[in-house]
N, C-alpha and C positions, 0 to 999 in steps of 0.2 A: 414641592412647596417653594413656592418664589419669597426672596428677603422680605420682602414688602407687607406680606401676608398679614392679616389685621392691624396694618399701619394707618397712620392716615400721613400721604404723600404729598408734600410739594413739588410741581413739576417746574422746572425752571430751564431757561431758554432764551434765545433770541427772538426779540419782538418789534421794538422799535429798529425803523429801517428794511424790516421786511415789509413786501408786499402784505397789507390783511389776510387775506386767505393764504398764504404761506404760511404764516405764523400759526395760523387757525387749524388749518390742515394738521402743520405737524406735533402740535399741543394736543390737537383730536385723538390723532394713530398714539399718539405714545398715552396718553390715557384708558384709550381701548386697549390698548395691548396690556395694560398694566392690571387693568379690571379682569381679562378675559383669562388670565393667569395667576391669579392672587384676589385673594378677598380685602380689600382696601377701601380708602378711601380718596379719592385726589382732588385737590384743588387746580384749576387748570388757571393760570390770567388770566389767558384771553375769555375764558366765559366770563369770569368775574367785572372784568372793567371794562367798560363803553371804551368803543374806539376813539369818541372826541375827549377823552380827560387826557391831561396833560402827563408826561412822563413824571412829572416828581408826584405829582397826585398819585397816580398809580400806584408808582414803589410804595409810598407810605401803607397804601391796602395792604401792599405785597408781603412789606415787613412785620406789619401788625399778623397777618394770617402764620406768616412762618415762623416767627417767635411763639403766638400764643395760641397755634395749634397741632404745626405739623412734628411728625415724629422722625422725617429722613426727607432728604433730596434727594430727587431725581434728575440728573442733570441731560436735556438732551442733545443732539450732536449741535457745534457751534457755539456754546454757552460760552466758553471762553473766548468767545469776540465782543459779546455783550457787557457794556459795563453795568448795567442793570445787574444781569444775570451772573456777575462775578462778586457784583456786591454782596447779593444775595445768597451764594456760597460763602461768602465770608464769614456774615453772619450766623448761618448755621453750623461754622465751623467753629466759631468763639463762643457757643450758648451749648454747644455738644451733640447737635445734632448728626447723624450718620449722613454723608452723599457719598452717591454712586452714581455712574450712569444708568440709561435706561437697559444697556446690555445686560450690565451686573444684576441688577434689579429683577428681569425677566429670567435671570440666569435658574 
């Protein structure tokens, strides 16, 4: 049974400054991996947000979702380049939510 297992997941990551389908790509595999080993439920960004909205637009979705639904982060590799993505641990970490990577996570 993977930690995840009837959660519902924020995946979090590097986005802006990636090529689109780099981001896209690696948001996909780690949500399929995440699905094909645990019964969950993931939020991914890049589905979520059109690629013309602006980075602060974004976040705002971002943080609304992971306050007001998710139950843990999943953090994938490079998150900690992203200032998005390190904000976004912040905050789950001051509201109490659980992060991991996606290692720990599939572990």
């Amino acid at each position: 049974m993977s930690r995840v297992d009837g959660k519902c997941v924020y995946l979090c990551g590097p986005v802006s400054g990636l090529p689109r389908e780099e981001a896209v790509s690696a948001f996909d595999r780690a949500g399929d991996l995440l699905r094909s080993c645990a019964t969950c439920a993931v939020f991914s960004p890049v589905d979520a947000i059109p690629e013309d909205w602006s980075h602060e637009r974004a976040m705002r979705l971002c943080l609304r979702w992971l306050i007001n639904y998710a139950d843990t982060v999943v953090t994938l590799p490079g998150w900690e380049a992203s200032e998005g993505a390190c904000l976004e641990v912040a905050v789950a970490k001051a509201i109490g939510l659980e992060v991991m990577t996606l290692e720990e996570a599939i572990a």
